[in-house]
C-alpha positions as CSV (number, residue, x, y, z in Angstrom):
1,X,-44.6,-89.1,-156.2
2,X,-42.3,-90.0,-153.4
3,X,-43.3,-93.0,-151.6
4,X,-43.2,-92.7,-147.9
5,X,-43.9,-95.5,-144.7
6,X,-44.4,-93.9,-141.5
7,X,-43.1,-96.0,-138.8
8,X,-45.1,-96.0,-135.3
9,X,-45.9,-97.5,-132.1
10,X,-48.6,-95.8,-130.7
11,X,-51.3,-92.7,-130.7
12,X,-50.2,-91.4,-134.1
13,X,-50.2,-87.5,-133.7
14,X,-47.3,-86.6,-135.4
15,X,-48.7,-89.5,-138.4
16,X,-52.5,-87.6,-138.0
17,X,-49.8,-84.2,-138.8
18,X,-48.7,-85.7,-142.1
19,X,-51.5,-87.1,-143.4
20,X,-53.5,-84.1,-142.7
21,X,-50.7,-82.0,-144.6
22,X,-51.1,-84.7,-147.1
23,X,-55.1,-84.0,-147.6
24,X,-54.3,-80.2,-147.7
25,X,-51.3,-81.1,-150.9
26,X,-48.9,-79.5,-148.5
27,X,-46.5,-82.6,-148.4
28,X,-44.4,-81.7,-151.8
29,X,-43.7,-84.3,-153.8
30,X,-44.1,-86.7,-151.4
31,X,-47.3,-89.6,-150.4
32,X,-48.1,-91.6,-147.6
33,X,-48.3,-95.3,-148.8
34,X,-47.0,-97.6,-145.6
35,X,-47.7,-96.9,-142.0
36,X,-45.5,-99.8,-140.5
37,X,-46.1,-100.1,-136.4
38,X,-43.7,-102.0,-133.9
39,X,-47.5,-102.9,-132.0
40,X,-50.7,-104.3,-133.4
41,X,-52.6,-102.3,-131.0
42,X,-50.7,-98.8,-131.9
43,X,-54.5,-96.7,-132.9
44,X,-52.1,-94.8,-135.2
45,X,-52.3,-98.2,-137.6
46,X,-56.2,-96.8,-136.9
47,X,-55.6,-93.8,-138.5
48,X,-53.8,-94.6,-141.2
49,X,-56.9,-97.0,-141.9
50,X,-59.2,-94.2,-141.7
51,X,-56.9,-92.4,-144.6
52,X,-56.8,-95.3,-146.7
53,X,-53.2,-96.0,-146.1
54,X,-51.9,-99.4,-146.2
55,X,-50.9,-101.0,-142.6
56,X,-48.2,-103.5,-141.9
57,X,-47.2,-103.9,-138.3
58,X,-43.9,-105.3,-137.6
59,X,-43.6,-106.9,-134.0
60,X,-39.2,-107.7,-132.3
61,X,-41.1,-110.4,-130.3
62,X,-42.2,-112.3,-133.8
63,X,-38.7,-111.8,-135.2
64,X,-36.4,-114.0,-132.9
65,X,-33.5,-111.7,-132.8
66,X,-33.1,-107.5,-133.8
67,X,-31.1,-108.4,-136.9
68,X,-34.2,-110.5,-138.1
69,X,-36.2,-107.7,-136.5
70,X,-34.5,-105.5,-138.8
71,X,-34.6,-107.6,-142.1
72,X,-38.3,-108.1,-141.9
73,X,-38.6,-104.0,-141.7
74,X,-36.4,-103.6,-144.8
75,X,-38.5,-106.1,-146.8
76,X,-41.7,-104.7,-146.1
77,X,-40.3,-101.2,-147.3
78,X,-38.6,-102.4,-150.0
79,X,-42.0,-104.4,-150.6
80,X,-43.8,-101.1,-151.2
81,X,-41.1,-99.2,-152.9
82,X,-40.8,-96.7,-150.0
83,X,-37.5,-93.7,-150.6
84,X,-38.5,-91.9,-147.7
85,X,-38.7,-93.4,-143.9
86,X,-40.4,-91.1,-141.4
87,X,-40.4,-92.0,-137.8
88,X,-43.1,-90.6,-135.6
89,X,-43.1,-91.9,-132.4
90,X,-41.2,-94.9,-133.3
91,X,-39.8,-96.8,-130.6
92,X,-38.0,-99.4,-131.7
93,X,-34.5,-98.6,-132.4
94,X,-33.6,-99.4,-136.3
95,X,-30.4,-101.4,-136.5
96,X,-27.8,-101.2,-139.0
97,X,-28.9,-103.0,-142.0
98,X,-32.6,-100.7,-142.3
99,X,-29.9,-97.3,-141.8
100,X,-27.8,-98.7,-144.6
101,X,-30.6,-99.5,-146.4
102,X,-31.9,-95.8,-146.5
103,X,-28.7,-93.4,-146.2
104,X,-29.8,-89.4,-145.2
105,X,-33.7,-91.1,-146.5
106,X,-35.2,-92.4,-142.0
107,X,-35.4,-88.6,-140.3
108,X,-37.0,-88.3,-136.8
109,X,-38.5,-85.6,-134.6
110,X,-37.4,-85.6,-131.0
111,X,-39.3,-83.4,-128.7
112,X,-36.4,-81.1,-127.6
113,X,-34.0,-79.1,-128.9
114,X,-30.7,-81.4,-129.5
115,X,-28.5,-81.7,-128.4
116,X,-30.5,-81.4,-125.2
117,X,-32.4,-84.5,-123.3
118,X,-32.2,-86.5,-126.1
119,X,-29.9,-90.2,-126.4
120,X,-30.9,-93.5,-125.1
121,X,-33.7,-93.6,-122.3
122,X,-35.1,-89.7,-123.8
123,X,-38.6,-90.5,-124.9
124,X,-42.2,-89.7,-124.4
125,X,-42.9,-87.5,-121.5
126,X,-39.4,-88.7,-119.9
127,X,-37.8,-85.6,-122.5
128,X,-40.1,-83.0,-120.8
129,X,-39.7,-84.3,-117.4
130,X,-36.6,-83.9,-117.5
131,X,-36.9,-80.5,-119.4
132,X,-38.4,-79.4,-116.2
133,X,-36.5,-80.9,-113.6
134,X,-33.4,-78.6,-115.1
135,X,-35.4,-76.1,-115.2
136,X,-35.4,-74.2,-118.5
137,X,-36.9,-71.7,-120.0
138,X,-37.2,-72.7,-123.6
139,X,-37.5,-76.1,-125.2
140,X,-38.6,-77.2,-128.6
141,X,-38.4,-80.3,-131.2
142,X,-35.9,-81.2,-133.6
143,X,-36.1,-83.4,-136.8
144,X,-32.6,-85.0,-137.5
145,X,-31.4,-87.6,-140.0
146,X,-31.6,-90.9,-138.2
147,X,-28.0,-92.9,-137.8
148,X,-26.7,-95.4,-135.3
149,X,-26.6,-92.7,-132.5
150,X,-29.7,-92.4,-130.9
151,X,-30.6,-88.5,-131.6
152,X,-27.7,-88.7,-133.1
153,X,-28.0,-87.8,-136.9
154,X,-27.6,-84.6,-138.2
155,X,-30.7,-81.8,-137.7
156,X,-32.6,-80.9,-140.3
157,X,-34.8,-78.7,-138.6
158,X,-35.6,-77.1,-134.8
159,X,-38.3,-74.7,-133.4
160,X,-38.0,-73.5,-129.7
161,X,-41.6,-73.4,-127.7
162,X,-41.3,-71.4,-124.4
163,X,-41.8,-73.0,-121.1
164,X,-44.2,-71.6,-119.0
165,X,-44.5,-71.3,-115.0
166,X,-46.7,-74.4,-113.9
167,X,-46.1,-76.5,-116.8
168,X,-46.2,-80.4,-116.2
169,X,-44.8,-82.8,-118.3
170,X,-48.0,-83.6,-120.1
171,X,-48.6,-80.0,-120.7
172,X,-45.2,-79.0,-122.0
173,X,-45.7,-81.6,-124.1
174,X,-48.8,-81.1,-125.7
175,X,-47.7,-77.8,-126.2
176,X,-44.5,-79.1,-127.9
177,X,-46.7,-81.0,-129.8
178,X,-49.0,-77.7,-131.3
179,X,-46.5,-75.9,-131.8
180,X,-43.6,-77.5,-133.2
181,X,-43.9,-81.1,-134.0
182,X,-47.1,-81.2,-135.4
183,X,-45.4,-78.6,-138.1
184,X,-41.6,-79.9,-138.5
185,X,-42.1,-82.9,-139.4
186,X,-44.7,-82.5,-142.5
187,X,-42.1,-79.5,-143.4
188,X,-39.3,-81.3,-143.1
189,X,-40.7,-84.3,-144.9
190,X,-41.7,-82.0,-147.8
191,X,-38.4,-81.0,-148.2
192,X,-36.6,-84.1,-148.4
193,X,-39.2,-85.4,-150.9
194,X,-39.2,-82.3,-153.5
195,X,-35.4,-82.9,-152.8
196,X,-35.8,-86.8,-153.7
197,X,-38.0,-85.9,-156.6
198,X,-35.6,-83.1,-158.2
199,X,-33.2,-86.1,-158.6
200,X,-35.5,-88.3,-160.7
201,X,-37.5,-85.7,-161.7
202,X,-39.5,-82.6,-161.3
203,X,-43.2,-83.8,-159.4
């Protein structure tokens, strides 16, 4: 199997996603075996608990600088033998030794279609307020490579979710959630394992 962390710093929806996928044998070739948080009190390192998945939480603050930041996150995936990094509301930004350390292997989902409201300060419900204040119709989440451009890596995979009249930001983005997160980013991480596995190996 492909070994996998999870990186997070906070509810866990998008991790709940993947391990349920996981339970069902829908994640390919690939297996949960690090959920890695930026907080201690992030209840997706709850979660992850509840699945039987090992925890390690990784604090800047602890660290002294972001390049030592950064080491400490390589070591503990290189620690637990992960090939595949999957951000899910991760909010640290990973610096350049943990990107060189996993070429095309960290993808993220963003929740909007990029190259819209996404980039430095596009996080959270901030994506979907602004989604609203321009006023469009349709929105959606992306799952992209992850490289030293914020939302900048190339797209995997996008699905568009309408917006409807009355939405708030906590709506639209539950419903981006439902709709399109919650089934990108198992899919997409699928893919990238069987595609990980058929170059060591059938699963």
């Amino acid at each position: 199997m492909v070994k996998i962390a999870v990186l997070v710093s906070g509810g866990g929806t998008n991790l709940q996603a993947l391990i349920d996928r996981q339970r069902d044998g829908k994640l390919g070739c690939g297996q949960i075996n690090l959920v890695l948080s930026s907080r201690a009190d992030a209840y997706a390192l709850e979660r992850a608990k509840q699945a039987g998945i090992e925890t390690a939480v990784v604090r800047k603050k602890d660290c002294g600088s972001a390049e030592a930041y950064d080491h400490k996150i390589v070591e503990e995936l290189h620690a637990h033998g992960i090939e595949l990094v999957v951000l899910a509301g991760f909010l640290s930004i990973l610096g350049k030794e943990v990107i060189d350390a996993y070429p095309n292997r960290i993808i993220n989902v963003h929740p909007s279609l990029i190259p819209s409201f996404c980039g430095n300060g596009f996080y959270g419900l901030k994506v979907h307020e602004a989604a609203l204040a321009y006023g469009v119709k349709v929105t959606g989440a992306t799952v992209h490579f992850v490289n030293e451009v914020t939302d900048g890596g190339s797209i995997i995979l996008q699905k568009a979710v309408d917006v409807l009249p009355g939405d708030t930001p906590e709506v639209l983005q539950r419903r981006v959630m439902e709709q399109a997160e919650w089934e990108l980013l198992p899919q997409a991480t699928a893919m990238l394992c069987d595609e990980i596995q058929k170059e060591k190996g059938n699963c």
